[in-house]
C-alpha positions in Angstrom: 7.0 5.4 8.5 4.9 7.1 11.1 2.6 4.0 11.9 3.2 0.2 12.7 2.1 -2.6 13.8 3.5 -6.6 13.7 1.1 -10.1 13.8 1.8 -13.6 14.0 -0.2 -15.9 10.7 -0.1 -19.3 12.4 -0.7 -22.5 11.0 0.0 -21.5 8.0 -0.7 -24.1 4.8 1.1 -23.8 1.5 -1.2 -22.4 -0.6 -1.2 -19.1 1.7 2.0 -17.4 0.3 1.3 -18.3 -3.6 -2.7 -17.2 -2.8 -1.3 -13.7 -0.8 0.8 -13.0 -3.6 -1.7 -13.1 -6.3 -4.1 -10.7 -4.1 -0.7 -9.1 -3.9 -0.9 -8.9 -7.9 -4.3 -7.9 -7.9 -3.8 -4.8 -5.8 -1.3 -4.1 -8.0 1.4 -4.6 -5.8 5.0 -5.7 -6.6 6.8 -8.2 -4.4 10.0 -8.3 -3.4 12.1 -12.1 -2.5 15.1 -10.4 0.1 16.5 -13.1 1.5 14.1 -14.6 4.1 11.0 -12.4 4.0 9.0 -11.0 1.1 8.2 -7.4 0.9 5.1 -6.0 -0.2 5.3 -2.3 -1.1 1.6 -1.1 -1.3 0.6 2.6 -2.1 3.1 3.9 0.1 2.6 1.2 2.5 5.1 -1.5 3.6 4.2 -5.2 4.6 6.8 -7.7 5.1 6.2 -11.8 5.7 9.0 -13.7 7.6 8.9 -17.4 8.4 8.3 -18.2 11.8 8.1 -21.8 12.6 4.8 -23.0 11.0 3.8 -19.5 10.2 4.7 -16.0 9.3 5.8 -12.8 11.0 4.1 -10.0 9.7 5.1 -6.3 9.9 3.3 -3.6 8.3 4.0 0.5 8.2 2.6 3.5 6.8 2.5 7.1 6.8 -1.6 6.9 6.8 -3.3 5.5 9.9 -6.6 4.6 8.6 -4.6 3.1 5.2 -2.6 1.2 8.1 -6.1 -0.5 8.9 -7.4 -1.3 6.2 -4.5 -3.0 5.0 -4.1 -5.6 8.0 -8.2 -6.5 7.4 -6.9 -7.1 3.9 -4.2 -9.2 5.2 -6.4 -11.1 7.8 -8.9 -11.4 5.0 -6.5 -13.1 2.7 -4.9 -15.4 5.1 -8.2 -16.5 6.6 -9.0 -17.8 2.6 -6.5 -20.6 3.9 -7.6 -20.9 7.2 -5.1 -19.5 8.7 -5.5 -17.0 11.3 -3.6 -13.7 12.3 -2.8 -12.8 16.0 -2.0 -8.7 15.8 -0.2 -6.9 18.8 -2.3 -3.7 18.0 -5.8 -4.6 17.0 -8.4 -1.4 17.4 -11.6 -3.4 17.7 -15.0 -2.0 17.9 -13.3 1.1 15.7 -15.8 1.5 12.0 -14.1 0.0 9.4 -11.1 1.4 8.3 -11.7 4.2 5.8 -15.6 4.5 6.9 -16.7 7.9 7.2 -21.1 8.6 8.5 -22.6 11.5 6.4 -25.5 12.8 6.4 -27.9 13.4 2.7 -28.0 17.3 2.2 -30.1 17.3 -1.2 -30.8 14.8 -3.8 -32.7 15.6 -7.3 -33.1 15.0 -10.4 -29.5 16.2 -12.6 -30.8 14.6 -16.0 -33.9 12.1 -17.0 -31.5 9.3 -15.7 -29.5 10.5 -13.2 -29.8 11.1 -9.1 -27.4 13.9 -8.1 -26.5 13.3 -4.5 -24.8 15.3 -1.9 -23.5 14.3 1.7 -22.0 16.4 4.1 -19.1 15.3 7.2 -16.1 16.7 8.5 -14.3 14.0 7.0 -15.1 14.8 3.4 -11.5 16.0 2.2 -10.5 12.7 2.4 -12.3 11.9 -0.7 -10.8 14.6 -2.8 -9.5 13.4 -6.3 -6.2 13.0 -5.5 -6.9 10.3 -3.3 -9.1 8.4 -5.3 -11.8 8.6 -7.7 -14.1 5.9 -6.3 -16.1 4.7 -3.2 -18.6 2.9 -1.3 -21.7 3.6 -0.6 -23.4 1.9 2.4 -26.9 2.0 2.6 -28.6 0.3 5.9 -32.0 -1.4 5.6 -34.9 1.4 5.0 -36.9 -0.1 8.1 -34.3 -1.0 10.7 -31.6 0.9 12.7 -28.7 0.7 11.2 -25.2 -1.6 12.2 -22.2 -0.7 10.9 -19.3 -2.8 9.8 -16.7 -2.8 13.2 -13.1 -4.3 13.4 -13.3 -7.4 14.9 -10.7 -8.8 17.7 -8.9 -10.3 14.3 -8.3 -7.1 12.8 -10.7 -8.1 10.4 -13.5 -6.0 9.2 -17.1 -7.5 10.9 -19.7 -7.1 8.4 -23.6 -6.7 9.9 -25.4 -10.2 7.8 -29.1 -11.4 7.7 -32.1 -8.3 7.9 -28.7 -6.2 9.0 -26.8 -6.4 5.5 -25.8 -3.1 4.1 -26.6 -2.7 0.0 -22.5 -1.1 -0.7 -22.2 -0.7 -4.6 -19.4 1.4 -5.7 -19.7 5.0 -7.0 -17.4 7.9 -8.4 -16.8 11.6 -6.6 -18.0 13.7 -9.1 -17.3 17.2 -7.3 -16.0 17.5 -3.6 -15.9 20.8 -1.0 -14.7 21.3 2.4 -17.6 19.6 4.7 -19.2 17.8 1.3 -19.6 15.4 -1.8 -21.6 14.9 -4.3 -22.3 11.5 -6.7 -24.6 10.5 -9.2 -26.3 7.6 -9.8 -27.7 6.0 -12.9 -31.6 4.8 -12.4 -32.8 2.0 -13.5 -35.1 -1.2 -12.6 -34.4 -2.8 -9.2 -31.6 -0.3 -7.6 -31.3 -0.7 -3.9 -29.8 2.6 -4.3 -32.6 4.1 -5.9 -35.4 2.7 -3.9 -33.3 4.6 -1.1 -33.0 7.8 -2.0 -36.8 7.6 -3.2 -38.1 7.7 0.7 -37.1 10.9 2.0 -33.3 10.6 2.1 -33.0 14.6 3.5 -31.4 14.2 7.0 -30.5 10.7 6.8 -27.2 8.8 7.8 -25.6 6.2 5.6 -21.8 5.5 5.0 -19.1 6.3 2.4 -16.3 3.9 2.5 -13.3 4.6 1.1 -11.7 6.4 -1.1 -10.9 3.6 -3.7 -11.4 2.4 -7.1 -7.9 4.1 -8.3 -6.4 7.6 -9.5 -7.3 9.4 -12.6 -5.5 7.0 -15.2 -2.4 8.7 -17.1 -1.4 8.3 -21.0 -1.1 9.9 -23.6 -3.0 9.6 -25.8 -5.5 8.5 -23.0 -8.3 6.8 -24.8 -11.8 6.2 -22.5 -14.7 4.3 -23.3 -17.8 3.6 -21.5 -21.4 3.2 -21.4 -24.2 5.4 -19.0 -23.4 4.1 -16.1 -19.7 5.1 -16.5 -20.6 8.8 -17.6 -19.5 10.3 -14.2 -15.9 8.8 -14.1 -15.9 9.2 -17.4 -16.9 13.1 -16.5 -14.5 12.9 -13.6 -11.5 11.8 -15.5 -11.5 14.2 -18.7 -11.8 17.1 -16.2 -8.6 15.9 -14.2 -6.7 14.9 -16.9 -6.4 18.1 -19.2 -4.7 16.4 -21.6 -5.9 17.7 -25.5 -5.1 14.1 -26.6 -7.7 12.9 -24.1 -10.5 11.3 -26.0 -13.9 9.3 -25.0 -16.3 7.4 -26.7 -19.4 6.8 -24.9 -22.6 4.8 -25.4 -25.7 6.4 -24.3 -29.4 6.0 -25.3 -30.1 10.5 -23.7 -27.9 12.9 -24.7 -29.1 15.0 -21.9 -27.4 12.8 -19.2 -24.1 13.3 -21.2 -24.1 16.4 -18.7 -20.9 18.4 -19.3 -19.4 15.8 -21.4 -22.0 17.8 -24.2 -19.7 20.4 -24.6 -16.5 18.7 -24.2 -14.8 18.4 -27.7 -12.8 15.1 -26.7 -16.1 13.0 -26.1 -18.0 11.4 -29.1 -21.4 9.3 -28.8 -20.6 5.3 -30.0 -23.4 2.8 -30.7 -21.0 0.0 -30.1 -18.3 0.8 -27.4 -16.3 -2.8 -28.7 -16.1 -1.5 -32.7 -14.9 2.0 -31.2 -12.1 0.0 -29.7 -10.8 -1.8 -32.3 -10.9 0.9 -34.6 -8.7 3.0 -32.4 -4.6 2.9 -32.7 -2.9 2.3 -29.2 0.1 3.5 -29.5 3.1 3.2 -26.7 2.8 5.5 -23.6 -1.0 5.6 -24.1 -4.0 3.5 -21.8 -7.0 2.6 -22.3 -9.8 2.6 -19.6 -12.8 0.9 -20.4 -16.2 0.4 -17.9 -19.0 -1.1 -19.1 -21.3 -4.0 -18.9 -19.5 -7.4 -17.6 -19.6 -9.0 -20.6 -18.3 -5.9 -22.6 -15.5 -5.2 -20.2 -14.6 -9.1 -20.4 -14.8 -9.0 -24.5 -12.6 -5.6 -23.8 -9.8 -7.0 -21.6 -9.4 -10.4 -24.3 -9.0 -7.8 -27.3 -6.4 -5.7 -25.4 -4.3 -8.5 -24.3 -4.6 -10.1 -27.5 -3.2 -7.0 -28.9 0.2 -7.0 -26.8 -1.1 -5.0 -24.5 0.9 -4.8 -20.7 -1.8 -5.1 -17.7 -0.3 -1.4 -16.6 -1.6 0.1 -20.1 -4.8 -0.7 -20.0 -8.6 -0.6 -16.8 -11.1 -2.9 -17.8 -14.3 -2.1 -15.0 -17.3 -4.0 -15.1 -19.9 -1.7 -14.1 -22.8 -3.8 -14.0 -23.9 -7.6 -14.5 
């Protein structure tokens, strides 16, 4: 692979490995036992953990620089959980955090009664194209202060600004995507940072998209979607990626007006209660089943697919809000 770079974890305590491999798991990850070293293979990425007295040697490759990056912040991350720290050979402190990418608001407005559309242009837009994920960050410095942006520190680990400083970063979806552009929609409601924002003359401003992240456009067939308002533009996102006839999604929404395209899309159906849709429905082998909703909905969602046999790779349970 075109990029590399090795550490050293030191003083390493037991409960490192087993807590590395269950980020491991939930990044999806499979690991590998060869011999002396695990092996992580991560997205096209490669990380490899060999003892080394009382700690572990640590390699890591990849064809993607920045994806390089952010993976040894992950790793420092997850080691420091044990208090154990990482010495790199190849740190790039005082770089932005890895994936971080400052665009500037072109237009926002009104696209339905309950949704903010948004567009933000940079050169480094492309990156955020479908392919390479469907979801990011937004970071959005205090209104009334200059803003500080999260910098590799000399641990390779990502330095996050705290206090009056702190940067409001929820998660949204790339709903449409150009050369020098993106655009994103936001749900409002009550007591959104995000909203607030964009309410004070966004035009012109910086703030930061990090990412891409959040996962590809689920496959399947049947592939079987279900989500409430705030997951209309994934859920928007998806169907057009997909293409697939057998596609279908049941959504819960109080205006049909913010449905937006998904009005006129013969796979998507209103539902008044996302949980009785998805009981009702058959999942049959080869499909998935995504599912974003509320948190207590998506928990009540991931105990009925388990407890129907389901694998963790056939179904995405999201919780979109608390």
């Amino acid at each position: 692979m075109k990029f590399r770079t090795t550490g050293l974890a030191r003083n390493v305590k037991p409960s490192a490995i087993p807590g590395l491999l269950a980020h491991a798991e939930e990044w999806g990850a499979p690991a590998t036992q060869e011999e002396t070293r695990i092996r992580l293979d991560l997205w096209g990425a490669l990380a490899c953990f060999t003892p080394a007295g009382e700690g572990f040697g640590i390699e890591l490759s990849s064809d993607d620089e920045l994806f390089l990056r952010a993976l040894q912040d992950a790793i420092a991350e997850a080691f420091a959980l044990h208090e154990a720290e990482v010495l790199w050979t190849d740190v790039a402190e005082g770089a932005l955090a890895p994936g971080l990418a400052l665009m500037r608001v072109a237009s926002a407005g009104l696209r339905s009664p309950n949704f903010l559309r948004l567009r933000v242009e940079g050169p480094e837009a492309p990156r955020f194209a479908a392919e390479h994920g469907l979801h990011f960050r937004l970071l959005l410095p205090p209104q009334d202060r200059a803003p500080i942006w999260p910098r590799v520190g000399p641990t390779g680990r990502v330095i996050w600004p705290k206090g009056e400083d702190r940067i409001h970063a929820p998660a949204y979806t790339t709903t449409d995507q150009g050369e020098d552009w993106l655009e994103f929609e936001v749900f409002r409601h009550e007591g959104s940072p995000t909203c607030a924002w964009f309410e004070r003359e966004p035009l012109g401003r910086t703030l930061g998209i990090l990412g891409p992240n959040g996962g590809l456009c689920p496959e399947g067939a049947p592939l079987l979607l279900f989500g409430d308002e705030t997951a209309i533009p994934a859920l928007s996102r998806i169907l057009r990626l997909s293409a697939q006839p057998e596609a279908r999604a049941w959504i819960s929404c109080a205006a049909p007006e913010d449905l937006g395209d998904l009005r006129r899309d013969p796979r998507a159906a209103l539902s008044t209660d996302l949980l009785a849709a998805l009981e009702a429905v058959e999942t049959p082998k080869g499909g998935h089943v995504w599912f974003a909703a509320h948190a207590s909905l998506a928990r009540a969602a991931r105990a009925h697919l388990l407890g129907r046999g389901l694998a963790k790779t056939e179904f995405t349970v999201a919780a979109y809000w608390e």
